[in-house]
MIDREN-306079 format. One record per residue (C-alpha): x, y, z; residue in one letter. Coordinates in Angstrom, 1 decimal, always signed. Each point is the difference from the previous one (the first is absolute). Last residue first. Layout:
% MIDREN-306079
{r {X, Y, Z}, 'A'}
...
This chain:
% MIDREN-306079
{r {+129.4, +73.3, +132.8}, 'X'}
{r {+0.9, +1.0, -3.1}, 'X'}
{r {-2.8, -1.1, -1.7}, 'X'}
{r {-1.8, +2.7, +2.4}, 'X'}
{r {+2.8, +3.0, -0.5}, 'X'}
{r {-1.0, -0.4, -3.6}, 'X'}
{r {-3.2, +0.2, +0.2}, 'X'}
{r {-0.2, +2.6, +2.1}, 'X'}
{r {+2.8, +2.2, -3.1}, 'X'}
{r {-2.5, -1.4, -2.3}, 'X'}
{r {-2.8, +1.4, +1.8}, 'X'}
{r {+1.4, +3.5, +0.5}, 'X'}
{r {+1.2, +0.5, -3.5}, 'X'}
{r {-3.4, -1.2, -1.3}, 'X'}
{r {-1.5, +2.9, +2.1}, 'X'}
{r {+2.5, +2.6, -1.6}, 'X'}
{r {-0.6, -1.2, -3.5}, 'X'}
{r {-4.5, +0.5, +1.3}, 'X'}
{r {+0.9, +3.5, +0.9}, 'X'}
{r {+2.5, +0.9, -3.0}, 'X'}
{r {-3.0, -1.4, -2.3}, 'X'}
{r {-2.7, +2.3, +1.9}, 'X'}
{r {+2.1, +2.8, -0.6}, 'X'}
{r {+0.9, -1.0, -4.0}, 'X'}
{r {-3.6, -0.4, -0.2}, 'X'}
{r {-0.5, +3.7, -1.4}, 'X'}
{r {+3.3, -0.4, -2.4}, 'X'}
{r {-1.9, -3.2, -1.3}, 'X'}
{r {-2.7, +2.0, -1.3}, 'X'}
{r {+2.2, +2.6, -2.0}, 'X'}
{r {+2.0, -3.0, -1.3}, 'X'}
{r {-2.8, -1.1, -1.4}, 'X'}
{r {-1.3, +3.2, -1.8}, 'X'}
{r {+3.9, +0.5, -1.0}, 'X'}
{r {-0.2, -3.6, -1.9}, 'X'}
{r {-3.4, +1.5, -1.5}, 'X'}
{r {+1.7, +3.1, -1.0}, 'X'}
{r {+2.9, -1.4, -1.9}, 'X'}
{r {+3.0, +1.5, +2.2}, 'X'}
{r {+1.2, +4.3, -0.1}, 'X'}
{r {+2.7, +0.1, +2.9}, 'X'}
{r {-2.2, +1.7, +1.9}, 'X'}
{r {-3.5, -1.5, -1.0}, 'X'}
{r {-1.8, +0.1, -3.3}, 'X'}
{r {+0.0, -1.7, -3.4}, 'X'}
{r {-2.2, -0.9, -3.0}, 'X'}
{r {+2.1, -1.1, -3.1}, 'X'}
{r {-0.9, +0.5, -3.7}, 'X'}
{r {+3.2, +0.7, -1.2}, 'X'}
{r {+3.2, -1.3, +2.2}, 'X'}
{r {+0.7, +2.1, +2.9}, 'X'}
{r {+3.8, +1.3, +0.3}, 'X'}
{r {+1.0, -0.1, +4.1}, 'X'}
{r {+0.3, +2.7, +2.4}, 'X'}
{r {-4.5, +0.8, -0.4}, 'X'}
{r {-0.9, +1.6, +3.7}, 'X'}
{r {-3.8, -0.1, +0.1}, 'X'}
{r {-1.6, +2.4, +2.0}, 'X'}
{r {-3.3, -0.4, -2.3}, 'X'}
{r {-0.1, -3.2, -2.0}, 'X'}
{r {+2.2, -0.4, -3.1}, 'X'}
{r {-1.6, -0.6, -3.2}, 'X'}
{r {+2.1, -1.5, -2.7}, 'X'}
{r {-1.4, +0.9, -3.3}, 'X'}
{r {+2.8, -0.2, -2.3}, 'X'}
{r {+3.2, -0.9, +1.8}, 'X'}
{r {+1.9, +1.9, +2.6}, 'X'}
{r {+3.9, +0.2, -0.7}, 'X'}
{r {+1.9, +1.8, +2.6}, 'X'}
{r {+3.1, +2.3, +0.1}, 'X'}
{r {-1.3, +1.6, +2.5}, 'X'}
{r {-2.1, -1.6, +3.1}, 'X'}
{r {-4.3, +0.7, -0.2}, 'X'}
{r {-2.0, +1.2, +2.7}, 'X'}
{r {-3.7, -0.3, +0.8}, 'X'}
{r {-1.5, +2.8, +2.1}, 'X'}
{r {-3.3, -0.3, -1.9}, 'X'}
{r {-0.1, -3.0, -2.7}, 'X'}
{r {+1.9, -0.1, -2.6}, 'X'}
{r {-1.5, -1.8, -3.5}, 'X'}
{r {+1.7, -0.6, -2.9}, 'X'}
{r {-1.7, +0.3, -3.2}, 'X'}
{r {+2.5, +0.4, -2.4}, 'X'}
{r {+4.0, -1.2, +1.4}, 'X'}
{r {+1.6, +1.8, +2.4}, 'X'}
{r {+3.4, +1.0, -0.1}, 'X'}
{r {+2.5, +1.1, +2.9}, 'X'}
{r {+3.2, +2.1, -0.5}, 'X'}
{r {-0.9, +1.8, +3.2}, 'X'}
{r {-2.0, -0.6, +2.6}, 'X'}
{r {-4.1, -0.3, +0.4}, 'X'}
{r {-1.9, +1.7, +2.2}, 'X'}
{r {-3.5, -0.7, +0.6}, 'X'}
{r {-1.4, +3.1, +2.5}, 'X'}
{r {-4.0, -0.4, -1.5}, 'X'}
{r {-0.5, -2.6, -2.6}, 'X'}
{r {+1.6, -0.5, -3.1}, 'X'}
{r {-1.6, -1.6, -3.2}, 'X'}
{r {+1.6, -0.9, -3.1}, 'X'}
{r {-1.6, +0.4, -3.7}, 'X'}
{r {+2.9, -0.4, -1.7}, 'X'}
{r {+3.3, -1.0, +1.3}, 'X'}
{r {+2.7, +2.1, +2.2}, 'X'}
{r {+3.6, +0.8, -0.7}, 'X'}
{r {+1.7, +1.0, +3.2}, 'X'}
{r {+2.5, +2.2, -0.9}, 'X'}
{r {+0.3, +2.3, +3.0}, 'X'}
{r {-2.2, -0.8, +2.7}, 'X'}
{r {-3.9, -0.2, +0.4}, 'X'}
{r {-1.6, +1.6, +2.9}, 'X'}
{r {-3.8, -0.2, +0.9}, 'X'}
{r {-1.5, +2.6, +2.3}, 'X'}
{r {-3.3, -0.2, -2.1}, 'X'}
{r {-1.0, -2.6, -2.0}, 'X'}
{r {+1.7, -0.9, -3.9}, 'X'}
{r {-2.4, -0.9, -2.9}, 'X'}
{r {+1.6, -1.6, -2.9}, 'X'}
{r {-1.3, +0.4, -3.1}, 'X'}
{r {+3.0, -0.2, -2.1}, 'X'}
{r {+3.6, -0.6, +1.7}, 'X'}
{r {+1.5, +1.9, +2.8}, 'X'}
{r {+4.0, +0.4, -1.1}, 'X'}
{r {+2.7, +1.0, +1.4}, 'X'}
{r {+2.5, +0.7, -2.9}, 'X'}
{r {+3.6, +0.2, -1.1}, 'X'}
{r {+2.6, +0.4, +2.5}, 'X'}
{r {-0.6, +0.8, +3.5}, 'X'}
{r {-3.3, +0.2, -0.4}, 'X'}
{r {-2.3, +2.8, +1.3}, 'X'}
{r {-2.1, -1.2, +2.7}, 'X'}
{r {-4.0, +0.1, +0.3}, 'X'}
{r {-1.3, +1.4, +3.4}, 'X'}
{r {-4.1, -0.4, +0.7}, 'X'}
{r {-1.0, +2.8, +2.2}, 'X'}
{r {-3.4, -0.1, -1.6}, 'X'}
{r {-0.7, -3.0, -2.1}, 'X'}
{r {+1.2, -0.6, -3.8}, 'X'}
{r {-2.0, -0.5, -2.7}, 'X'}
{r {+1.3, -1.8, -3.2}, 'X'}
{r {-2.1, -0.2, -3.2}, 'X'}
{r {+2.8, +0.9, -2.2}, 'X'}
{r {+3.5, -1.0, +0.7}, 'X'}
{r {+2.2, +1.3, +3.2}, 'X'}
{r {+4.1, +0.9, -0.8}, 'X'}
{r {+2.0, +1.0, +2.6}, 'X'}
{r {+3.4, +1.3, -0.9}, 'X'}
{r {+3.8, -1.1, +0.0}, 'X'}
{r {+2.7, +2.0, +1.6}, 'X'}
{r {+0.0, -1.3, +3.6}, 'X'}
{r {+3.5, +1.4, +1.4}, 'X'}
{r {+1.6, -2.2, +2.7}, 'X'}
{r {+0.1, +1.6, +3.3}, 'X'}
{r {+3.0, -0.9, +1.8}, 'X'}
{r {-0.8, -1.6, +4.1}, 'X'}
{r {+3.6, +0.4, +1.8}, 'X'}
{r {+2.4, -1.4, +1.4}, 'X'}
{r {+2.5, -0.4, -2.7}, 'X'}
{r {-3.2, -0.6, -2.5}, 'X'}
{r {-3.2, -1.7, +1.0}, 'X'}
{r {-1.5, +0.3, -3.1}, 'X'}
{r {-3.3, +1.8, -0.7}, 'X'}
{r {-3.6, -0.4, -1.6}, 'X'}
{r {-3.6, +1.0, +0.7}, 'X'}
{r {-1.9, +0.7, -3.6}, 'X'}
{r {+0.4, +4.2, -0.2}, 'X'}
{r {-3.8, +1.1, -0.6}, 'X'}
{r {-1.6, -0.3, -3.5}, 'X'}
{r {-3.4, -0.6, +0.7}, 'X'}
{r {-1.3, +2.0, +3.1}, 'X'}
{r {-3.8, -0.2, +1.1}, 'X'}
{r {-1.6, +2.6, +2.2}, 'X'}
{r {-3.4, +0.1, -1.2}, 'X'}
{r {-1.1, -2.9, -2.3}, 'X'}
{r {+1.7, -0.7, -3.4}, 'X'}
{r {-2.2, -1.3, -2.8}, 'X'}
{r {+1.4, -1.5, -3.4}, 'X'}
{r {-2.1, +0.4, -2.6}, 'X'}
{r {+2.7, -0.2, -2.6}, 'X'}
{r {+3.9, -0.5, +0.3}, 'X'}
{r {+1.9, +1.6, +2.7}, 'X'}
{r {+3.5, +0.5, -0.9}, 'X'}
{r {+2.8, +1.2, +2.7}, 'X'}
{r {+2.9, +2.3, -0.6}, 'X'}
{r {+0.0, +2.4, +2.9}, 'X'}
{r {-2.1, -0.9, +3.0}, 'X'}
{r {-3.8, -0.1, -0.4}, 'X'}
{r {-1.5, +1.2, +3.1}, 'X'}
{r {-3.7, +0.0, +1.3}, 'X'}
{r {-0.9, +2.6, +2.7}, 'X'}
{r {-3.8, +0.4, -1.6}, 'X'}
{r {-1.1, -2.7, -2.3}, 'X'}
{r {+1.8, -1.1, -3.4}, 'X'}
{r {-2.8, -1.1, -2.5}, 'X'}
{r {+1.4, -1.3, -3.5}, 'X'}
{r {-2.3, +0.1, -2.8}, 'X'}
{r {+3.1, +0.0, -2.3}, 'X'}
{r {+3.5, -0.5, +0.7}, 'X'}
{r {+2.2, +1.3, +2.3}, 'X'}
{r {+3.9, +0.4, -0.6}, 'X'}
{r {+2.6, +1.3, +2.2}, 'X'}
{r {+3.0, +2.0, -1.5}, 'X'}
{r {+0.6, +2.0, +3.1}, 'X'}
{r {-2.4, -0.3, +2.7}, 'X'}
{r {-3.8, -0.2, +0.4}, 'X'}
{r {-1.2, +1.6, +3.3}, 'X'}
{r {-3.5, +0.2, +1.1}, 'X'}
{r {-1.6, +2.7, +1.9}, 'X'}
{r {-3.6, +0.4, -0.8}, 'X'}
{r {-1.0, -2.9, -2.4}, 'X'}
{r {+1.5, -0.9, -3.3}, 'X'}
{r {-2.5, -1.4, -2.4}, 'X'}
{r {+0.6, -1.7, -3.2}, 'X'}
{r {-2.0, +0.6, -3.0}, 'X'}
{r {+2.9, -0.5, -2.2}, 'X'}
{r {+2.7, -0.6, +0.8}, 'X'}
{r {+2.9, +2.1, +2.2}, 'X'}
{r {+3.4, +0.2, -1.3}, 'X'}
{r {+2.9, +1.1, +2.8}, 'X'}
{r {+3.7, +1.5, -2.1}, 'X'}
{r {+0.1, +2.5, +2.7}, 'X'}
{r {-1.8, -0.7, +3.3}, 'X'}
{r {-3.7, +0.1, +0.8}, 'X'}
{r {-1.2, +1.5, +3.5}, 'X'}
{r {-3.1, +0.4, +1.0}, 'X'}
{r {-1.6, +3.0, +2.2}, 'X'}
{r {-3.2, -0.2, -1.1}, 'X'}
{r {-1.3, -2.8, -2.4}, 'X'}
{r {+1.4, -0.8, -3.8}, 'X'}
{r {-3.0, -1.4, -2.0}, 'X'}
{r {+1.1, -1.9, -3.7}, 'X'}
{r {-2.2, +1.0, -3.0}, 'X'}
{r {+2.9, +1.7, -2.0}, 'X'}
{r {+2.6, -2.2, +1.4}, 'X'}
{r {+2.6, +1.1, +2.0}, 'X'}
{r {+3.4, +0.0, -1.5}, 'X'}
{r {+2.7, +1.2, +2.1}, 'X'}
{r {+2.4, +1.8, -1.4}, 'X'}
{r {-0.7, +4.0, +1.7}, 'X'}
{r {+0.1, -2.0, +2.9}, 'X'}
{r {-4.0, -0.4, +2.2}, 'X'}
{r {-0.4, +2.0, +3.0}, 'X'}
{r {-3.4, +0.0, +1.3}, 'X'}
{r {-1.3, +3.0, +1.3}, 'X'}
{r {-2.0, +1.2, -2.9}, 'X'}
{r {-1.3, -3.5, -0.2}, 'X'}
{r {+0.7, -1.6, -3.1}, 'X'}
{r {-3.1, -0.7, -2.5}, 'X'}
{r {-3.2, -2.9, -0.9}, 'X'}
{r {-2.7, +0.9, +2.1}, 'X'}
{r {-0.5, -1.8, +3.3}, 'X'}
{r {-0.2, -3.7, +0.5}, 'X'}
{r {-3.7, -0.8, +1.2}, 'X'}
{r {-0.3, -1.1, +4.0}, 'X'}
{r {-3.8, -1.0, +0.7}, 'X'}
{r {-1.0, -1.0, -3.7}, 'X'}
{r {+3.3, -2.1, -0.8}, 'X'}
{r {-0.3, -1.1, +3.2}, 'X'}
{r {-3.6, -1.3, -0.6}, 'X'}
{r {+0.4, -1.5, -2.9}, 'X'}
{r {+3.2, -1.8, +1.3}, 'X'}
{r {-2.4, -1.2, +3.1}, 'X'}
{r {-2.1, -1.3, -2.1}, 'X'}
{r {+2.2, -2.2, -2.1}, 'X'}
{r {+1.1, -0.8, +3.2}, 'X'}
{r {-3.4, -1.1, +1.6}, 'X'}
{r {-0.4, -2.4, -3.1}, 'X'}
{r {+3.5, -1.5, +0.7}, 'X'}
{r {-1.2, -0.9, +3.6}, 'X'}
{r {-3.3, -1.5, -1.2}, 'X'}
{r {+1.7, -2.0, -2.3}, 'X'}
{r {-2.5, -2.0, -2.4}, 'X'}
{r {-2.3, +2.3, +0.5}, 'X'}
{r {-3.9, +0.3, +1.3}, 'X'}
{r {-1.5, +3.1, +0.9}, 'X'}
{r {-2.3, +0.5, +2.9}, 'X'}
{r {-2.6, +2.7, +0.7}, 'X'}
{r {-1.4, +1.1, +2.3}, 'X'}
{r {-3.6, +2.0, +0.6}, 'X'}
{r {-1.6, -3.0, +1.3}, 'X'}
{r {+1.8, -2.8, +0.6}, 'X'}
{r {+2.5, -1.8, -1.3}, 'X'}
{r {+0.0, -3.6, -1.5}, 'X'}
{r {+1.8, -2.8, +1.3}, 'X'}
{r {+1.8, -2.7, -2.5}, 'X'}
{r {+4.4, +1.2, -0.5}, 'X'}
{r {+1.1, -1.6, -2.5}, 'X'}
{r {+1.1, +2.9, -2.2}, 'X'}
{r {+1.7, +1.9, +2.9}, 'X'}
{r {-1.0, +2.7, +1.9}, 'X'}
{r {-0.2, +3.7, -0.5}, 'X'}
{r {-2.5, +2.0, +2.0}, 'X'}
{r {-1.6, +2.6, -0.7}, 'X'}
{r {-2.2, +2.3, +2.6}, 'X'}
{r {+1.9, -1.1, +2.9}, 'X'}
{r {-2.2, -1.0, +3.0}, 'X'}
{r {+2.0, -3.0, +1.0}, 'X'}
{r {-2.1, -2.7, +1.7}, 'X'}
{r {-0.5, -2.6, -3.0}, 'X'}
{r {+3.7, +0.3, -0.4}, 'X'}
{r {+1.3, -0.4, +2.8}, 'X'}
{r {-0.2, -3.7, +0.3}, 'X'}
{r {+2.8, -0.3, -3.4}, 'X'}
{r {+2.7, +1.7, +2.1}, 'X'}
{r {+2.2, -2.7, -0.3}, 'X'}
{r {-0.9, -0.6, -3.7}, 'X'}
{r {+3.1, +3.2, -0.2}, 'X'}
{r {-0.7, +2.3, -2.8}, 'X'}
{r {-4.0, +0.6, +0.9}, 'X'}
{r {-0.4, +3.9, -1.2}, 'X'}
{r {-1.3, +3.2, +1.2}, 'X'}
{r {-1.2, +3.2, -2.3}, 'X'}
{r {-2.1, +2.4, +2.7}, 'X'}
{r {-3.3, +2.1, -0.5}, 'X'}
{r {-1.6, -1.4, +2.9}, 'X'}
{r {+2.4, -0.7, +2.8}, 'X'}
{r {+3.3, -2.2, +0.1}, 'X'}
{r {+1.8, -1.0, +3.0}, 'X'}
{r {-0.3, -3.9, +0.4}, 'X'}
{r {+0.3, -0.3, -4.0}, 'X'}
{r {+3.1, +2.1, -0.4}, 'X'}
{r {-0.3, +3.4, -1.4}, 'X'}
{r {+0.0, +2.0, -3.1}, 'X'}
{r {-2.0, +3.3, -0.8}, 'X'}
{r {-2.8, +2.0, -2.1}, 'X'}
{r {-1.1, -2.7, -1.7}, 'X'}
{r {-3.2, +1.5, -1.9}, 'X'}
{r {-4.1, +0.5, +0.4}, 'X'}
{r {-2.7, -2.9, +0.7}, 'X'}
{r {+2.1, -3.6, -0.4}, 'X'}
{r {-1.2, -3.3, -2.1}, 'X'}
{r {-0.1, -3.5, +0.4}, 'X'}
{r {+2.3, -2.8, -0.8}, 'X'}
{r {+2.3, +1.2, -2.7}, 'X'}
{r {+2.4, -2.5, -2.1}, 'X'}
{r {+3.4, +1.2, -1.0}, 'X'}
{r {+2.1, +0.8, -3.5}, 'X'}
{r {+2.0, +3.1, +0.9}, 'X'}
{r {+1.0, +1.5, +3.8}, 'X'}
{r {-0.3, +3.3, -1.9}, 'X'}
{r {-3.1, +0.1, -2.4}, 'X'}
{r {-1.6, -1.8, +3.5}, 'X'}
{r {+1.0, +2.9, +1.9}, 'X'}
{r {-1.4, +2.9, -2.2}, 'X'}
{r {-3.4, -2.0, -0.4}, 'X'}
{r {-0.3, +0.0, +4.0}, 'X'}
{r {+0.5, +3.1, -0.3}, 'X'}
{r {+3.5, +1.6, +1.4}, 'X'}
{r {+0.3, +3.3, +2.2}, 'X'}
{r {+2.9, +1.7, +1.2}, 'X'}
{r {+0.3, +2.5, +1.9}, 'X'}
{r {+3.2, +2.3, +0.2}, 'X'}
């Protein structure tokens, strides 16, 4: 599908903006500032890439509200307090535009329980699966082969992408947003080493994720043992991340790509993991900690804390110790030397 914003169109979306210059015909596309051509949206988000501005042939570009050149003929640029919030208003028009949800109904191959309750406006995709005693809200979308199971509950303008499964007796509140392959509600990881053997201990709780939440593809989200994991409101989990079983997480959190994070943990709102991090169980990280990427976190981290390294230290201590592990060579050489001369000097005295 094409798609094709004014110049108009755009500023309706990106809201209250100042316009330098003016554009002949629509935005037909989006690219980055090196590669764009006429009829392309760009943007400055990062001031590093300020000098490419006055070279980039994009027809629009969004910058931010301080910044002085002027554009050139036949471009215009659009001043916002965030260019890379204005290109995602954009972008949302323009995926609701190039991927629309279907009509309202159940797939003729879908199998939904004769229990269920699917909203009248709700969209069940090809070859899904919903389990007896399911409830699906309103407007909420169910692509091609998903699975909710028995006694799950989805709320409203939910959007569950293809291979997405729901194990039995989960809730998802509103909005949430599951990308392809994601499982909420698998078994949380749990045995005892019993007369020689590992015992499986049954998880019996659920998964519950409040409104706002969206979830990465290949993201795994344990069932509890007991009661409830839980991914708070607004969070926004990356791909390939796994969370065990009840592990009660904040508002607002962020997760980067392959964090894991073991069981009986909370986090507090606003915490911040970043890729490849790891988190202990039974842990207690504060309101917006941020860990740095590949972090290993074995210790609680009180609120407000900025940390990386394995074991998790302040980061500026870890910056330190990161440049004294590089001299540690040269140190060894020159504790080696000493050795040598004070072992001559002491043969010298000696004699």
């Amino acid at each position: 599908m094409r798609v094709a914003l004014s110049l108009s169109e755009l500023i309706a979306i990106v809201g209250p903006a100042e316009v330098r210059g003016a554009i002949d015909g629509d935005v037909t596309g989006l690219a980055s500032l090196e590669t764009a051509r006429t009829g392309d949206l760009s943007f400055l988000g990062n001031p590093r890439y300020k000098s490419q501005v006055p070279e980039s042939q994009a027809s629009v570009i969004l910058l931010p509200t301080d910044h002085a050149g002027t554009p050139r003929a036949g471009q215009a640029f659009v001043l916002v307090a965030n260019p890379s919030v204005a290109l995602a208003a954009v972008c949302a028009r323009l995926e609701q535009r190039l991927w629309p949800r279907p009509s309202p109904g159940i797939h003729p191959s879908a199998s939904v329980a004769t229990d269920a309750v699917v909203a009248p406006t709700a969209t069940i995709g090809p070859l899904c699966v919903v389990e007896s005693g399911a409830r699906i809200g309103e407007r909420t979308h169910l692509q091609a082969q998903v699975f909710v199971g028995r006694g799950t509950r989805i709320g409203d303008d939910c959007w569950l992408q293809p291979g997405v499964q729901v194990t039995a007796e989960c809730t998802l509140h509103d909005r949430v947003r599951l990308q392809p392959g994601v499982v909420v509600g698998s078994d949380g990881f749990g045995y005892e080493f019993v007369r020689g053997r590992h015992e499986k201990v049954p998880q019996v709780g659920g998964v519950t994720v409040e409104s706002d939440v969206e979830i990465g593809a290949n993201a795994t989200i344990d069932r509890a043992r007991f009661s409830q994991t839980v991914i708070g409101e607004g969070t926004k989990i990356d791909n390939l991340v796994q969370v065990a079983h009840n592990v009660v997480m904040g508002k607002h959190c962020i997760l980067c790509a392959q964090v894991g994070i073991a069981g009986s943990t909370t986090l507090g709102d606003y915490v911040v993991l970043g890729g490849q991090a790891g988190v202990g169980g039974h842990l207690t990280i504060g309101r917006g900690v941020k860990a740095g990427g590949r972090a290993g976190l074995t210790t609680d981290v009180e609120a407000g804390a900025f940390v990386s390294g394995m074991p998790a230290l302040p980061h500026m201590l870890e910056q330190r110790l990161t440049i004294l592990r590089k001299r540690l060579p040269e140190l060894f050489r020159r504790f080696d030397a000493l050795e040598v001369a004070v072992a001559e000097l002491k043969k010298s005295s000696s004699a």
